[in-house]
C-alpha positions as MATLAB code, in Angstrom:
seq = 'XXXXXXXXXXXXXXXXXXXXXXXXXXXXXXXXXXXXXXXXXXXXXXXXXXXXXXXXXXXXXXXXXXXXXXXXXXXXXXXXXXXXXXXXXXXXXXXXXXXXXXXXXXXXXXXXXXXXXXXXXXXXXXXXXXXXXXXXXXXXXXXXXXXXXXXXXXXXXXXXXXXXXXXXXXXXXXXXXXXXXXXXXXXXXXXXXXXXXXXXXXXX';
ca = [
       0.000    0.000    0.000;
       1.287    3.539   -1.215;
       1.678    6.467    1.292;
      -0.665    9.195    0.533;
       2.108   11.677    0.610;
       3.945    9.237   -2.013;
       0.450    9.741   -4.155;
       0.701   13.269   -3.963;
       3.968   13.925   -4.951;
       3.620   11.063   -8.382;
       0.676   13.087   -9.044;
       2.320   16.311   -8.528;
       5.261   14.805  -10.708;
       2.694   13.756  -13.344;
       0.588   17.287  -13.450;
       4.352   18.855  -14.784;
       5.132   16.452  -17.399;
       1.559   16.849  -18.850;
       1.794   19.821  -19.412;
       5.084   20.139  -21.241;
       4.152   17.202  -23.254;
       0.919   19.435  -24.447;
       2.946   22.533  -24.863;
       5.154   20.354  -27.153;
       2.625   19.028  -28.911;
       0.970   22.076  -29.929;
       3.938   23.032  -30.873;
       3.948   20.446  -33.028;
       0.723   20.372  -34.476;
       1.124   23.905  -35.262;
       4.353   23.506  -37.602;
       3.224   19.872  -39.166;
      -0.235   20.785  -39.986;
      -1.614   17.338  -37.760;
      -4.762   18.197  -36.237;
      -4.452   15.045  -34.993;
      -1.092   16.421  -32.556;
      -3.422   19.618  -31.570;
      -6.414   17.460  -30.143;
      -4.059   15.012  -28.141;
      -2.747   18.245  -27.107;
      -6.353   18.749  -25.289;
      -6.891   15.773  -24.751;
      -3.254   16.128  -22.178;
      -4.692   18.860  -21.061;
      -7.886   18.444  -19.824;
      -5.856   15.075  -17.990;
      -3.574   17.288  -16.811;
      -6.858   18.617  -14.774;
      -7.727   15.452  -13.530;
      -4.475   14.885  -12.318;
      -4.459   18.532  -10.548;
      -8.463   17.122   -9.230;
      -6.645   14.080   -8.110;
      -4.123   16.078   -5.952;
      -6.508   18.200   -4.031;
      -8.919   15.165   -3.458;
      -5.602   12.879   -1.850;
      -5.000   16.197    0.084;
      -8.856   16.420    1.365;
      -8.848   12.728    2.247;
      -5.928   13.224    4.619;
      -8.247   15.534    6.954;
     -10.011   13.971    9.662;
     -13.865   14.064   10.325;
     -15.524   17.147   11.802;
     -19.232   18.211   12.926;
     -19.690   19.135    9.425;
     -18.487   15.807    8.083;
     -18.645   13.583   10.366;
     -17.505   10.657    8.062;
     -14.467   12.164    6.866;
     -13.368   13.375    3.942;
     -12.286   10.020    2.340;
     -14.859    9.643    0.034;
     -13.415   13.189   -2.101;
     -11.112    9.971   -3.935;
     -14.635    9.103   -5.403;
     -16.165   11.964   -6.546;
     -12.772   12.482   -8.086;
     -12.353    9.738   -9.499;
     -16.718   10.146  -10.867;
     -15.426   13.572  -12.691;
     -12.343   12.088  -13.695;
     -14.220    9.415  -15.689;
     -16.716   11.872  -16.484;
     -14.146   14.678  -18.339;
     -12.508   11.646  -20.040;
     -15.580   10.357  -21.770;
     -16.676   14.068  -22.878;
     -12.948   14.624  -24.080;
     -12.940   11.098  -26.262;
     -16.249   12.067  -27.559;
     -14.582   15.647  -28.632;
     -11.646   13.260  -30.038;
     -13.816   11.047  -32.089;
     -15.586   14.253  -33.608;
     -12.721   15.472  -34.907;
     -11.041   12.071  -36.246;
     -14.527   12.088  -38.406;
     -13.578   15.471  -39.650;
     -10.106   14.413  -40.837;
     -11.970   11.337  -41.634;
     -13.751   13.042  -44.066;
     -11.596   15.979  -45.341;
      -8.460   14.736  -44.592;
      -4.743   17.629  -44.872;
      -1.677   17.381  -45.912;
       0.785   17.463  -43.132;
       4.242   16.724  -42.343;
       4.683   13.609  -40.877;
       8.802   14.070  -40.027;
       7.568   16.748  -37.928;
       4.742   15.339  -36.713;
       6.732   12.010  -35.637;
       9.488   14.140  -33.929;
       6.355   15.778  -31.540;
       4.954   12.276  -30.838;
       7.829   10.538  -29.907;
       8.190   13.471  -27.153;
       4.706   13.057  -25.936;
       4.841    9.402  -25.908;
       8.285    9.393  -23.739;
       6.286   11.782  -21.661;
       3.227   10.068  -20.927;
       4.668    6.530  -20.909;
       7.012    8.314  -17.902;
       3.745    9.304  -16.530;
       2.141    6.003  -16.756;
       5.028    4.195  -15.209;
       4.842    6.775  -12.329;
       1.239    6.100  -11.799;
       1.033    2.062  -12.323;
       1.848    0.859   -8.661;
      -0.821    3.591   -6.978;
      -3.327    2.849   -9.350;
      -3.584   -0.901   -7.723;
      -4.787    0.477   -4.054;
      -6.896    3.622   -4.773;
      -9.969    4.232   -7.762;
      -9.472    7.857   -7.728;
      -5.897    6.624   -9.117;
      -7.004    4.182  -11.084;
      -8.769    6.741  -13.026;
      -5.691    9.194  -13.455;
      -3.786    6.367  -14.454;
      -6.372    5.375  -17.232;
      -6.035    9.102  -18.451;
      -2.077    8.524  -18.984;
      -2.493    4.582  -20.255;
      -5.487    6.747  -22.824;
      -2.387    9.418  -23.395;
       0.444    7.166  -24.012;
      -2.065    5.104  -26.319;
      -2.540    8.091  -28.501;
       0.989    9.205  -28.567;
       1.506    5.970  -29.891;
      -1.081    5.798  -32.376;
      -0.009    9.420  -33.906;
       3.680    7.539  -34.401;
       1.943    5.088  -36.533;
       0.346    7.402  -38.403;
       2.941    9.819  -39.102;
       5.303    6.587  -40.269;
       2.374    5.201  -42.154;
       1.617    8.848  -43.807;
       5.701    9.351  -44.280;
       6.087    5.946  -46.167;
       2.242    5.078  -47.581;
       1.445    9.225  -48.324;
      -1.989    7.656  -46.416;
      -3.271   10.604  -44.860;
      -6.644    9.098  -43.083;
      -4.776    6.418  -41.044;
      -4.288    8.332  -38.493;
      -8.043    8.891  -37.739;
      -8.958    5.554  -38.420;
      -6.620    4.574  -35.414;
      -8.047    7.677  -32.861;
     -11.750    5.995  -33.199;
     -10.285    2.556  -32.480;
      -8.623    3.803  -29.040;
     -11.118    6.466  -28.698;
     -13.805    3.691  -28.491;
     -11.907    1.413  -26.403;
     -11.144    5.053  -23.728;
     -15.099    5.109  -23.906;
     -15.356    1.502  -22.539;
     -12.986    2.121  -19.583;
     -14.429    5.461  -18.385;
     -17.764    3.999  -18.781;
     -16.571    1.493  -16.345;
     -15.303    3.646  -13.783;
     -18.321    5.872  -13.718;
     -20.733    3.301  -12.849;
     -18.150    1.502  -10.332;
     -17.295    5.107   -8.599;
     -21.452    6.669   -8.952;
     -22.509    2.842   -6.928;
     -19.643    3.816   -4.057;
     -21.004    7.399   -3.969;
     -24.957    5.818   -3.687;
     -23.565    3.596   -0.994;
     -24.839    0.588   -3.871;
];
């Protein structure tokens, strides 16, 4: 079992690496054309703010009960963990939107570039991942941060694909064709931990 203070400070560890993976990667998007580097941008960030929702709701859980809440604050890992899911399902609905878009009307990019960015980001959130793993096993409000780096590293990894794909095959729709896949597959797991984390909260 993981110290709470050793929770805080992966998460803490996590928030900073987030974010300069999704500066990079706008960055990125911004000088390759990929769309696809600009919405895994957001898609870092909004984790980036379940990570930073994770961090105050470890903090709250460390205070004891009062008169006002007289069973503790404990359960604040929950509802985290219930708008963690919740962002991440909104997000990968955003993602598949656009993926249809480039489905549909697909740009010219440059995929050299465009690897260079996602190699970064992938480094970055497979770091973050790694970080996460172990904590992930004895808390749900982890669990669910962790699922937002596994869903970030995922998509790093599927824009490396496409930008080899696109650099070799000129195949410029590959790379949406892979964001539904995972997107689909993020929608299964936060689907998950809603209804596990909403039948905690309604003491199920």
């Amino acid at each position: 079992m993981h110290s709470i203070y050793s929770q805080s400070k992966s998460v803490l560890f996590v928030v900073f690496i987030n974010f300069f993976v999704s500066c990079c990667e706008i960055v990125g998007g911004l000088l390759s054309g990929s769309l696809l580097l600009v919405s895994d941008a957001l898609h870092n960030l909004s984790d980036s703010m379940s990570a930073i929702f994770s961090y105050i709701a470890i903090t709250l859980s460390r205070k004891k009960a009062d008169k006002k809440y007289t069973f503790g604050y404990a359960r604040a890992e929950i509802l985290a963990a219930f708008v963690n899911s919740g962002v991440l399902f909104i997000v990968t609905l955003y993602i598949i939107y656009e993926a249809i878009l480039r489905l549909i009307s697909p740009d010219k990019i440059l995929p050299v570039t465009m690897l260079i960015f996602a190699l970064v980001s992938f480094i970055g959130n497979l770091l973050s991942t790694i970080i996460l793993y172990a904590h992930s096993k004895s808390s749900i409000n982890m669990k669910s941060t962790y699922l937002h780096m596994l869903g970030d590293a995922v998509g790093s990894f599927s824009v490396i694909v496409g930008a080899v794909l696109i650099m070799y095959l000129k195949i410029y729709r590959i790379d949406s064709i892979l964001t539904i896949a995972i997107s689909i597959y993020l929608l299964k797991e936060s689907v998950k931990l809603i209804i596990k984390s909403a039948k905690i909260l309604m003491e199920a």
